[in-house]
SETI-120940 format. One record per residue (C-alpha): residue number from 0; chain; x, y, z negated. Coordinates in nm, 4 decimals, decimal comma, always signed. Layout:
BEGIN
[NUM 'A' [X Y Z]];
...
This chain:
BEGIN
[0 'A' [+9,7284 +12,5830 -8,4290]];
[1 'A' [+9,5451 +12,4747 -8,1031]];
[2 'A' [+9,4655 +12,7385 -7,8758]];
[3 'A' [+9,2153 +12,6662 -7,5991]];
[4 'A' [+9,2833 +12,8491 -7,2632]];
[5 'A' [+8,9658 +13,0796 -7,1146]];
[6 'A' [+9,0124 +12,9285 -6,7625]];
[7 'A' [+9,0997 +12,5909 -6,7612]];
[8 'A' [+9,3682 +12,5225 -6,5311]];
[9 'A' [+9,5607 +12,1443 -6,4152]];
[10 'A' [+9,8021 +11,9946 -6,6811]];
[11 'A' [+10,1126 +11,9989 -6,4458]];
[12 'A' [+10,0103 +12,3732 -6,3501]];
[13 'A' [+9,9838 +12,4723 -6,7005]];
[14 'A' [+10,2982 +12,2745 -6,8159]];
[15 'A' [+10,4691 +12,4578 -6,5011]];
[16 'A' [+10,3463 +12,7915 -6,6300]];
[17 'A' [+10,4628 +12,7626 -6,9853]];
[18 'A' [+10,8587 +12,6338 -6,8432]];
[19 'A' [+10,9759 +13,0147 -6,8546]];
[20 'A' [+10,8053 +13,1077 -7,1622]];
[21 'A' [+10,8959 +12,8048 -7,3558]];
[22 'A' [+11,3131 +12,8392 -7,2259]];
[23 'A' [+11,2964 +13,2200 -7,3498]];
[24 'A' [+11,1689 +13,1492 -7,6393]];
[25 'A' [+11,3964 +12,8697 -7,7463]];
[26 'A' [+11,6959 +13,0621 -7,6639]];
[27 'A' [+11,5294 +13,4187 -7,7807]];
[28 'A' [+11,4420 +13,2020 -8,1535]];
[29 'A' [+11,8118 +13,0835 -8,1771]];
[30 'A' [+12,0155 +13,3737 -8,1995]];
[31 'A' [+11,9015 +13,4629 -8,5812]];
[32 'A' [+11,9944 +13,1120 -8,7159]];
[33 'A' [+12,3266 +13,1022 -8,5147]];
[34 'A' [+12,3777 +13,4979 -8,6646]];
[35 'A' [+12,3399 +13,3229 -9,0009]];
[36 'A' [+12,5170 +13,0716 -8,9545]];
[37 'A' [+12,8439 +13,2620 -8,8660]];
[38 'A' [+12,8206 +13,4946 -9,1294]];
[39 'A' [+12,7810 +13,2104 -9,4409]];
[40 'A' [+13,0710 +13,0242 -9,2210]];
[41 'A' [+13,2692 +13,3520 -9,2185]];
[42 'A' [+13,2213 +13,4423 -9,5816]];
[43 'A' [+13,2799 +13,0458 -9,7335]];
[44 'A' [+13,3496 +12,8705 -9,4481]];
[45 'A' [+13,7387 +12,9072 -9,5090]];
[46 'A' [+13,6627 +12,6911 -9,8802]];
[47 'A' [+13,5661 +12,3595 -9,7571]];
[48 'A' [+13,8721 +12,3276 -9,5325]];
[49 'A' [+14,1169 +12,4341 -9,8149]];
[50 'A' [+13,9920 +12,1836 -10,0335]];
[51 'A' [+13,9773 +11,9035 -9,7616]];
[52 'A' [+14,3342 +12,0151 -9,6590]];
[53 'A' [+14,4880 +12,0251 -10,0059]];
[54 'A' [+14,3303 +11,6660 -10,1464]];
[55 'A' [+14,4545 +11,4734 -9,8202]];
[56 'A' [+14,7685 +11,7037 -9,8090]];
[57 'A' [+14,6657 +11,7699 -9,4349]];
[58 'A' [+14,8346 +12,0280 -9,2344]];
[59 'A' [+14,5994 +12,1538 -8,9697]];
[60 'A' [+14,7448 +12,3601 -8,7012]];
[61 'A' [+14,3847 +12,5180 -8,5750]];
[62 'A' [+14,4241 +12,8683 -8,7227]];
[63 'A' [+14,0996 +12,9103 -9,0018]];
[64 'A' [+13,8073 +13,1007 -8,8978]];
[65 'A' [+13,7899 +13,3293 -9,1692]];
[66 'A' [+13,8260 +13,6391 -8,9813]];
[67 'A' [+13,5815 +13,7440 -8,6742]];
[68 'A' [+13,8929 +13,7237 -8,4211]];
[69 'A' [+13,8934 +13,3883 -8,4706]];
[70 'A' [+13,5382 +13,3079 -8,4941]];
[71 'A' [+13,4952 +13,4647 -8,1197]];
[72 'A' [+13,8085 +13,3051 -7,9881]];
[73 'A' [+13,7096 +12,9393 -8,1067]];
[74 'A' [+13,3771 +12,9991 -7,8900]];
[75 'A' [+13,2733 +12,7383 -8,1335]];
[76 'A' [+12,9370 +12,9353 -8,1884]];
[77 'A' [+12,8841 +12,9331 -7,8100]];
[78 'A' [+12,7969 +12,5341 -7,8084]];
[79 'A' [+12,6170 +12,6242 -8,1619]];
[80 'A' [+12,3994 +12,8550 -7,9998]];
[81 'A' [+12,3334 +12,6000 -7,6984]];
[82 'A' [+12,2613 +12,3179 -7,9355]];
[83 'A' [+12,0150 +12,5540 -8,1288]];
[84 'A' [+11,8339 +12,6768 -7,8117]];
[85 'A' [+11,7850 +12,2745 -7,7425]];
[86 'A' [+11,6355 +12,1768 -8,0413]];
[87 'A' [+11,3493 +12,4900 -8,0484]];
[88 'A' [+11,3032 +12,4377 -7,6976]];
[89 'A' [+11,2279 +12,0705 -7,7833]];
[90 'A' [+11,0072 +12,1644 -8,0570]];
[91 'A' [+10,7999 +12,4154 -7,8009]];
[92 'A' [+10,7678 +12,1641 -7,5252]];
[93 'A' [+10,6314 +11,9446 -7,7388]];
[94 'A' [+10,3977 +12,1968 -7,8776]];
[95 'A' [+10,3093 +12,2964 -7,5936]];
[96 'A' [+10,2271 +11,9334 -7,4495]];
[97 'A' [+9,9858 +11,8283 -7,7370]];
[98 'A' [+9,8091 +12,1640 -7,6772]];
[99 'A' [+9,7481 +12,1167 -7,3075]];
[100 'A' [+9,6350 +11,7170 -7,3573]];
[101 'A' [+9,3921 +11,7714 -7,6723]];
[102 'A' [+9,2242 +12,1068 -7,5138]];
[103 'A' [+9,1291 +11,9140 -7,2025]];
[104 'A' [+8,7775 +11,9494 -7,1790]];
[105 'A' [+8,5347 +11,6343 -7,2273]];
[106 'A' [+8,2481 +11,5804 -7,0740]];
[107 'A' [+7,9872 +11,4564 -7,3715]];
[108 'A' [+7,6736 +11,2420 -7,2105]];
[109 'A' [+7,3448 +11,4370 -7,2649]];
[110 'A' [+7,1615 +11,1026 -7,3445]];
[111 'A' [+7,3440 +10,7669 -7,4230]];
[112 'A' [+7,3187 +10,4353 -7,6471]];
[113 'A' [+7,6777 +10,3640 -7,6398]];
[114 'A' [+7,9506 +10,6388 -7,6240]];
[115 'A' [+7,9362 +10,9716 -7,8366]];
[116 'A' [+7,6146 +11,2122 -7,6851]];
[117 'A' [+7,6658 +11,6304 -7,7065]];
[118 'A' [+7,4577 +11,7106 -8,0141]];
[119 'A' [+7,6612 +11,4366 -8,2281]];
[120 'A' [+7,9872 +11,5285 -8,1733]];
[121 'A' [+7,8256 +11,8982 -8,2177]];
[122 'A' [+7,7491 +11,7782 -8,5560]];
[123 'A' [+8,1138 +11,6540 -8,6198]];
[124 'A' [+8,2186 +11,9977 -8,7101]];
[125 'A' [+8,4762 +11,9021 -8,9868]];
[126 'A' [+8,6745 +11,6852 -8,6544]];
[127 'A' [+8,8136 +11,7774 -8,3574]];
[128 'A' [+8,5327 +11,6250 -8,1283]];
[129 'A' [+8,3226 +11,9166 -8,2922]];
[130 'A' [+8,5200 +12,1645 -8,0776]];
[131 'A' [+8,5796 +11,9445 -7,7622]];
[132 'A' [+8,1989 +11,9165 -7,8031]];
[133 'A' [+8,1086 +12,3129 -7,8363]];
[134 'A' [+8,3307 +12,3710 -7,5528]];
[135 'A' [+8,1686 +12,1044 -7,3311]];
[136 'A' [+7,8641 +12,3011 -7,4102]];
[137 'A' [+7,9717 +12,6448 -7,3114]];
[138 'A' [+8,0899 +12,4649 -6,9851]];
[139 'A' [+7,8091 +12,2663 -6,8894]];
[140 'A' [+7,5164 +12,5626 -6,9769]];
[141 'A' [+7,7377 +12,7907 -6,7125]];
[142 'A' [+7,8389 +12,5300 -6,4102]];
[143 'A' [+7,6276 +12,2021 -6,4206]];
[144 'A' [+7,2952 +12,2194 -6,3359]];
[145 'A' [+7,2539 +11,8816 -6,3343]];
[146 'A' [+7,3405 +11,7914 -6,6926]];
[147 'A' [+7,1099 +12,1323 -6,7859]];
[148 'A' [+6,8009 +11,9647 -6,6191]];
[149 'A' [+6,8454 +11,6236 -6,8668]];
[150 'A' [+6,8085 +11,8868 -7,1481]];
[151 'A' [+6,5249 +11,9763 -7,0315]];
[152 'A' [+6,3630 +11,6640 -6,9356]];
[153 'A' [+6,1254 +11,4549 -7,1595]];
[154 'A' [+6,1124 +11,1201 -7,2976]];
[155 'A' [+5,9623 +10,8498 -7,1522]];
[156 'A' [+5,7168 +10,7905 -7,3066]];
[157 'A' [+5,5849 +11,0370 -7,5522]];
[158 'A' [+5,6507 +11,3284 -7,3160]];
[159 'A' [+5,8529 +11,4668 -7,6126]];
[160 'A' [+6,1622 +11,6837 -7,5622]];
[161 'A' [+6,4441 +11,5221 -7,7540]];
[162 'A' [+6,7227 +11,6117 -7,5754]];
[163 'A' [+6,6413 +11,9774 -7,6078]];
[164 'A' [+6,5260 +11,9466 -7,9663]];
[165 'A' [+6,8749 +11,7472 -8,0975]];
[166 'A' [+7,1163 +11,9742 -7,8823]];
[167 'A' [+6,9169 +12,3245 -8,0485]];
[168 'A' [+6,9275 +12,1541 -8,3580]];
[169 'A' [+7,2650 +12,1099 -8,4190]];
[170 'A' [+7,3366 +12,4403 -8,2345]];
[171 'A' [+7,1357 +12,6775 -8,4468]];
[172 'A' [+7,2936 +12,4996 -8,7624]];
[173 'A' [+7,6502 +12,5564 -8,6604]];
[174 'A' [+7,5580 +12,9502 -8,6054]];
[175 'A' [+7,3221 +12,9220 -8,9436]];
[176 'A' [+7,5643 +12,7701 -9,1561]];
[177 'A' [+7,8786 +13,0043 -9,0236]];
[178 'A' [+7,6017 +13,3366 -9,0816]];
[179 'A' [+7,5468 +13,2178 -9,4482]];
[180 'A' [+7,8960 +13,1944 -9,4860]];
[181 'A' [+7,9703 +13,5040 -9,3569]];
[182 'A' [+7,6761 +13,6588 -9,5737]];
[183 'A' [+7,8584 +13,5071 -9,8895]];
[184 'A' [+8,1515 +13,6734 -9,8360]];
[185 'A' [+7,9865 +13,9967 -9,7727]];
[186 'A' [+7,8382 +13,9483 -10,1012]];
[187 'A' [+8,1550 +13,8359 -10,2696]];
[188 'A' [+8,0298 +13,5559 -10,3003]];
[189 'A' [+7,7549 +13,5666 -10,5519]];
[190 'A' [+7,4401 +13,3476 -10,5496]];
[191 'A' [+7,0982 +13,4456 -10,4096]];
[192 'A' [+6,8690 +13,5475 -10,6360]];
[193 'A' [+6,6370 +13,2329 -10,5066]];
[194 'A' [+6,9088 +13,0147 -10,5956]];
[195 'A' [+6,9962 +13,1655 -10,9303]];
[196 'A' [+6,6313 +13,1289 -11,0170]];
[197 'A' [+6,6138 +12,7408 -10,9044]];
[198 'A' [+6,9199 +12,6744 -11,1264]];
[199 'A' [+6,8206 +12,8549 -11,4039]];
[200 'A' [+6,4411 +12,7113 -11,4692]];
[201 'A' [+6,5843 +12,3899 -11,3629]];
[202 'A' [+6,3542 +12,2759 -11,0460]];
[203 'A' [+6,4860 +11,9988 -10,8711]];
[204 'A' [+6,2983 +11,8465 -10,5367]];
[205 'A' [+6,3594 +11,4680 -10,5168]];
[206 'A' [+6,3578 +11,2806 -10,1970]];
[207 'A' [+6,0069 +11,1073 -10,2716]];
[208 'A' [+5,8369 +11,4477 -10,2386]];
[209 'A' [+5,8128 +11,4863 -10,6786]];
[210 'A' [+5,8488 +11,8422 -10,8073]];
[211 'A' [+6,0110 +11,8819 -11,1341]];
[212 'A' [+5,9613 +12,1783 -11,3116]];
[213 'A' [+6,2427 +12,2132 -11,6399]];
[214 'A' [+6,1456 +11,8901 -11,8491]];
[215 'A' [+5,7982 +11,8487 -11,7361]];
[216 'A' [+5,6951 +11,6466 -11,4393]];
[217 'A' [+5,3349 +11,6616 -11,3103]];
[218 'A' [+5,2446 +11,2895 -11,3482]];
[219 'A' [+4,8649 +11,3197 -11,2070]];
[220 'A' [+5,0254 +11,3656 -10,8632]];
[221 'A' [+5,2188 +11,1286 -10,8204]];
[222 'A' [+5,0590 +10,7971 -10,5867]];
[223 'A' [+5,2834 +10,5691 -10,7327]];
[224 'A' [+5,2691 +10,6098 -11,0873]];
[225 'A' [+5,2919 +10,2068 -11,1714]];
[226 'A' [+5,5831 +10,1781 -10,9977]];
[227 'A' [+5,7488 +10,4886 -11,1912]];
[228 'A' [+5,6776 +10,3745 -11,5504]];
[229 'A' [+5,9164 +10,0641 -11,4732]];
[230 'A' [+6,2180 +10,3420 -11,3766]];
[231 'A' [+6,1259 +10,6566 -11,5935]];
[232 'A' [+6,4131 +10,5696 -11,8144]];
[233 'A' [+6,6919 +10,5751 -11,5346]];
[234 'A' [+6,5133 +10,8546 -11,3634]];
[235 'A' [+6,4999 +11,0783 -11,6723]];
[236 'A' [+6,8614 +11,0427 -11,6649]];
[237 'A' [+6,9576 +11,1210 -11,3142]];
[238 'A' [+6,7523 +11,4305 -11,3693]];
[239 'A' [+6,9215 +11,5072 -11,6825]];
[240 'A' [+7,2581 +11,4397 -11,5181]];
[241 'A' [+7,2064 +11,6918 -11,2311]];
[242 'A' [+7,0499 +11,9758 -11,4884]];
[243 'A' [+7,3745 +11,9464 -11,6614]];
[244 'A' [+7,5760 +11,9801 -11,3337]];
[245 'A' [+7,3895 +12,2667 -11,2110]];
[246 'A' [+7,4156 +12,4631 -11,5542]];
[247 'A' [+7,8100 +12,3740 -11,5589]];
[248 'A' [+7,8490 +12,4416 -11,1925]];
[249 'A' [+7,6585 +12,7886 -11,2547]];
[250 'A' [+7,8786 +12,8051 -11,5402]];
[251 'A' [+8,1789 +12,8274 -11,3437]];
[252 'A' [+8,0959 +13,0251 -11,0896]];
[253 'A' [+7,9804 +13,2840 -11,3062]];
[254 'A' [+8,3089 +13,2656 -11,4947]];
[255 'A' [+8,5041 +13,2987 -11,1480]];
[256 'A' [+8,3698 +13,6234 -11,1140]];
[257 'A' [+8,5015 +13,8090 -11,3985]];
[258 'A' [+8,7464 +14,0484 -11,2760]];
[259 'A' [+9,0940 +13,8766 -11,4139]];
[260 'A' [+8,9790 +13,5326 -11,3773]];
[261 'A' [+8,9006 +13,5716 -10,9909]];
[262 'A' [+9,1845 +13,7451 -10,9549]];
[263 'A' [+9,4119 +13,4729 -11,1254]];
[264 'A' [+9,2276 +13,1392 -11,0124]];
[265 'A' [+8,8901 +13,2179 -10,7618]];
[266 'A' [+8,9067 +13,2873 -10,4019]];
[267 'A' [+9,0214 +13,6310 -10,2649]];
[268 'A' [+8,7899 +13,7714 -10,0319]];
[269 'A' [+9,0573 +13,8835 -9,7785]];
[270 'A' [+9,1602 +13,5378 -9,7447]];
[271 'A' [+8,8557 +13,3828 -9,7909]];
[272 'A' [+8,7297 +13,6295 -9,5065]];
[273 'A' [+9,0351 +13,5404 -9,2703]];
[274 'A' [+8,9893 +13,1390 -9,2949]];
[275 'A' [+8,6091 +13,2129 -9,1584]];
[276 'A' [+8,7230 +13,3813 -8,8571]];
[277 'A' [+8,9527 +13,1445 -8,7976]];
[278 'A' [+8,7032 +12,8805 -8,7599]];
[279 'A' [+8,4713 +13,1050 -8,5114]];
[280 'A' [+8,6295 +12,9369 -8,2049]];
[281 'A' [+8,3056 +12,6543 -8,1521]];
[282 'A' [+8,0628 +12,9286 -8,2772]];
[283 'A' [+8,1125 +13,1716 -7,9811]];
[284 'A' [+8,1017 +12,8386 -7,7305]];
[285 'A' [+7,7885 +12,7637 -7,9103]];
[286 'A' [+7,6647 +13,0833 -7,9123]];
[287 'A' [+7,6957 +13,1353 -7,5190]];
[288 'A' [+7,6067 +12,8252 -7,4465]];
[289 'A' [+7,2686 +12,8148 -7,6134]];
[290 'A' [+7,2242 +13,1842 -7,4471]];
[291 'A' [+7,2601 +13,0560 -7,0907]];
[292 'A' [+7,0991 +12,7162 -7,1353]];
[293 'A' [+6,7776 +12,9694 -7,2518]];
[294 'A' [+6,8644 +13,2225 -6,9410]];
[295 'A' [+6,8864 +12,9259 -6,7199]];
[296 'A' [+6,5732 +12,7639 -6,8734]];
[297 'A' [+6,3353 +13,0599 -6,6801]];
[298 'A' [+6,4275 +12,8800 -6,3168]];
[299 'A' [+6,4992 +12,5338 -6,4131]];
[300 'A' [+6,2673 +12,4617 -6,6780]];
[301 'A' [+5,9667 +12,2915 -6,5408]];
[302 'A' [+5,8022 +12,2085 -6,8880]];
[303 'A' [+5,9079 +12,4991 -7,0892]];
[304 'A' [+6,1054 +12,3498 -7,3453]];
[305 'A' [+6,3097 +12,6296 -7,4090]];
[306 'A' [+6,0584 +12,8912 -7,4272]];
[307 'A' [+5,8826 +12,7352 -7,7258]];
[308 'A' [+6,1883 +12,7845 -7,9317]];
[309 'A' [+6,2952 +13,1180 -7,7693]];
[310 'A' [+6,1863 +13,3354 -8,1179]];
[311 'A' [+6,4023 +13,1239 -8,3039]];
[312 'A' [+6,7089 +13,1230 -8,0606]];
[313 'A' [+6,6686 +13,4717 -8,0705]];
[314 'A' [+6,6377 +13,5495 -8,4524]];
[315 'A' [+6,9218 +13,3269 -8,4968]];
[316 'A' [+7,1983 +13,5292 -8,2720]];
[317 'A' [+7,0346 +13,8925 -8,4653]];
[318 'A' [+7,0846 +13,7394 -8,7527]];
[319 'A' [+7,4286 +13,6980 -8,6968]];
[320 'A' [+7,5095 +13,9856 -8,5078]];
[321 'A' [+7,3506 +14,1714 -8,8055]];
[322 'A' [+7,5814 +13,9717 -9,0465]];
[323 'A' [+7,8879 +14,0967 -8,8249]];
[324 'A' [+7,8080 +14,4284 -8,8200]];
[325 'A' [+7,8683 +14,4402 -9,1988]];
[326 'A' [+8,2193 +14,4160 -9,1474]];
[327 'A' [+8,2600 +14,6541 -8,8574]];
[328 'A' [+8,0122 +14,9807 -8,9168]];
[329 'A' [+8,1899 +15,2278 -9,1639]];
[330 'A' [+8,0572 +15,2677 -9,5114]];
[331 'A' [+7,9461 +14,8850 -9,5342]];
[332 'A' [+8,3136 +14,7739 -9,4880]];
[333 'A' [+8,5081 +14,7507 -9,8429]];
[334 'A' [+8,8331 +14,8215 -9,9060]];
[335 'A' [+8,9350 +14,4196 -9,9615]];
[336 'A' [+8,7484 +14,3331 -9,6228]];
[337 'A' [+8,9816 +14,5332 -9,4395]];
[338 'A' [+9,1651 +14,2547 -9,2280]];
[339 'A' [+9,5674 +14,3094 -9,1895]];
[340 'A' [+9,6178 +13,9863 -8,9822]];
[341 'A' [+9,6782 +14,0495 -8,6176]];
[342 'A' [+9,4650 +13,7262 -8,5340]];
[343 'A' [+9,2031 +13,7566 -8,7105]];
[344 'A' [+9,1698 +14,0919 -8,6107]];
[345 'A' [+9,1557 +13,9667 -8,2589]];
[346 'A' [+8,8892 +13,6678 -8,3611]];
[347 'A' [+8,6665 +13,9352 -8,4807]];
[348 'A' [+8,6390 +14,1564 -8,1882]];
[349 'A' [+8,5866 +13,8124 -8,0039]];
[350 'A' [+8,3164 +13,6816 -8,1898]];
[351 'A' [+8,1310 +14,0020 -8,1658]];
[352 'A' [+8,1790 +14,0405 -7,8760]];
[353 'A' [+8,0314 +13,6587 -7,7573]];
[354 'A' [+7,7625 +13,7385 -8,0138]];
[355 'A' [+7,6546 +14,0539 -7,7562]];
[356 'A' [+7,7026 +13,9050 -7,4568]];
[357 'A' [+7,4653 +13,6189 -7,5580]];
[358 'A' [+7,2193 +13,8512 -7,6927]];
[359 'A' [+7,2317 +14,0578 -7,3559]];
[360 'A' [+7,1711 +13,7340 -7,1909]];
[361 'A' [+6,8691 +13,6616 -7,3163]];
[362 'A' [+6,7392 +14,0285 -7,3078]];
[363 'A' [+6,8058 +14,0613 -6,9516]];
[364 'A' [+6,6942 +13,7547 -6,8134]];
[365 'A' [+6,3540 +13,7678 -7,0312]];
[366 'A' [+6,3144 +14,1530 -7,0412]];
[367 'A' [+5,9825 +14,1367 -6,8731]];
[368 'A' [+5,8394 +13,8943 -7,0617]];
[369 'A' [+6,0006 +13,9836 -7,4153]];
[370 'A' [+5,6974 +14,1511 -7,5496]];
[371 'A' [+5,5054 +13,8100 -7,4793]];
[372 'A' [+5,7355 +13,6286 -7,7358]];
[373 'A' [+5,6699 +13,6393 -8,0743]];
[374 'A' [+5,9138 +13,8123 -8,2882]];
[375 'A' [+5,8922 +13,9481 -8,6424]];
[376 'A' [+5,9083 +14,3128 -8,6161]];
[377 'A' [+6,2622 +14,3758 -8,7552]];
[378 'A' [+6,4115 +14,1405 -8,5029]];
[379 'A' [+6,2226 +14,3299 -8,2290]];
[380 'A' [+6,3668 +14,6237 -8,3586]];
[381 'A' [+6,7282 +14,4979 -8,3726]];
[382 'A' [+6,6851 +14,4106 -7,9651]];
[383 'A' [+6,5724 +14,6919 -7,8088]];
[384 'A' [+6,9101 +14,8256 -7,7575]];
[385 'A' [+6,9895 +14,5207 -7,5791]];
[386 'A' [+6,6588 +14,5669 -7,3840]];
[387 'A' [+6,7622 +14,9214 -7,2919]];
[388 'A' [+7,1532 +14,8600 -7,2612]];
[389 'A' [+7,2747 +15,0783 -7,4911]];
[390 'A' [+7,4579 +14,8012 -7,7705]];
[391 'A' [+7,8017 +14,8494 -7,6511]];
């Protein structure tokens, strides 16, 4: 597992840095194996040289090591122990040389026709470029001004801002798409009642803008009806095809959730709960970053960009603060959320923690203009402890 450092330091200083921790390690790691070791050798180490000895009729004038006088006297487990310590420190230098190279931040171009821009490798989540990418955002919302004034900028022409509308884009889907997750497994899992619905009367949207409703299709709408007589045969079956995945799909997942069968064969919530946190790493960069690209946006932004899509920047990071708190306040936590891994754990308190801090960004920087933004009521609601500094 990578582990990004909070201050990013130069590769020799870090590799000097991690020279003591890597030797103590490497010789601290060793001593178990080499324990082992000596006490198989002691118990049925004596065997292989009898056997050797007897077939080749060897006499062998080093006295056995079958006793523990012996064993400490050879001070054969001496170079074992050395030879050990080598090969773990080995393994942790080269550990710890991949980690330092592949968590060097990138700088990602805000606006470019040829190498990778911000809000695409943003949307390369499943790759490594999706973290390098949320970190370059964290960095360049708190310390370059100058790449946080192309955001803002509009294209030329159109007077359109693209830059600002890709780059929030991408951002409020990473922290959309890791809330709904999170929401799932607060609800072990089980479908919204919107979704349940859709599957079960069968409506299907298509990507020419036809609504299907079961096995009747509204044919007095449709502009192009000429054109759909000549494919209503291999159309019929496509939409036949996905009814039949969506009722087996449905299928399944309601059979995953009987009690023994979930147990046996579905995801366990615990674990389930422990993989999500430890993906959270690019959604606290993203988080922060999109909070002080909209703090910064107050001095810097000579269009107001930002403040168009301030309700929904907002609404976004209650959202998911709200979907956190599930899993902290007592009485909402259940008994198979309760994390045991020391990481996770730690990933937790981060997250909510980065979640706050971006909140309090906002609030602060806006807080005397925050009644001018339009806000449903329950998200209003949710930040005025923010507003009055009392969410600890």
């Amino acid at each position: 597992m990578l582990m990004f450092p909070h201050v990013y330091q130069d590769k020799f200083q870090q590799i000097k840095l991690a020279v003591n921790s890597i030797l103590s390690m490497g010789f601290r790691n060793s001593i178990m194996p080499v324990a082992y070791y000596c006490i198989f050798y002691y118990l049925w180490g004596n065997k292989p040289r009898s056997v050797v000895s007897e077939v080749y009729s060897l006499y062998l004038e080093d006295p056995p090591l079958d006793n523990v006088f012996n064993l400490m006297k050879s001070g054969i487990w001496i170079g074992l122990w050395f030879y050990t310590s080598l090969f773990f420190v080995s393994v942790y230098t080269m550990r710890t040389i991949f980690n330092i190279v592949l968590t060097e931040p990138m700088k990602f171009p805000i606006e470019s026709s040829r190498s990778l821009v911000l809000h695409n490798a943003l949307a390369l989540r499943a790759q490594f470029n999706g973290y390098l990418g949320a970190q370059d955002l964290r960095i360049m919302s708190m310390t370059d001004p100058a790449r946080r004034q192309q955001i803002y900028t509009l294209s030329q022409p159109g007077g359109h801002p693209r830059n600002w509308n890709n780059l929030m884009e991408q951002c409020i889907s990473i922290i959309n798409d890791f809330s709904k997750e999170l929401d799932a497994v607060n609800g072990d899992g089980k479908l919204n009642e919107a979704e349940a619905s859709k599957l079960k009367n069968g409506n299907v949207s298509t990507s020419n803008g036809f609504q299907f409703s079961g096995n009747l299709r509204n044919m007095a709408q449709s502009p192009k009806l000429k054109e759909l007589k000549d494919h209503n045969k291999n159309k019929q079956e496509d939409t036949f095809v996905n009814a039949v995945k969506d009722d087996f799909n449905s299928f399944v997942q309601k059979l995953c959730q009987k009690p023994g069968i979930s147990y046996l064969f579905g995801e366990l919530t615990d674990t389930k709960l422990k993989f999500l946190l430890m993906q959270a790493q690019p959604v606290m960069w993203t988080c922060e970053g999109l909070a002080c690209i909209a703090a910064a946006s107050l001095n810097e932004d000579k269009y107001g960009v930002v403040q168009n899509d301030l309700p929904i920047v907002i609404s976004t990071l209650i959202n998911l603060k709200q979907n956190l708190d599930k899993l902290t306040k007592p009485g909402l936590v259940p008994r198979k959320h309760i994390l045991n891994d020391s990481f996770a754990i730690k990933m937790k308190t981060a997250l909510i923690s980065s979640v706050k801090r971006s909140i309090y960004k906002i609030a602060i920087t806006f807080s005397k203009y925050i009644h001018e933004i339009p806000l449903d009521p329950d998200i209003q609601v949710a930040l005025q402890p923010f507003l009055m500094c009392k969410e600890a």
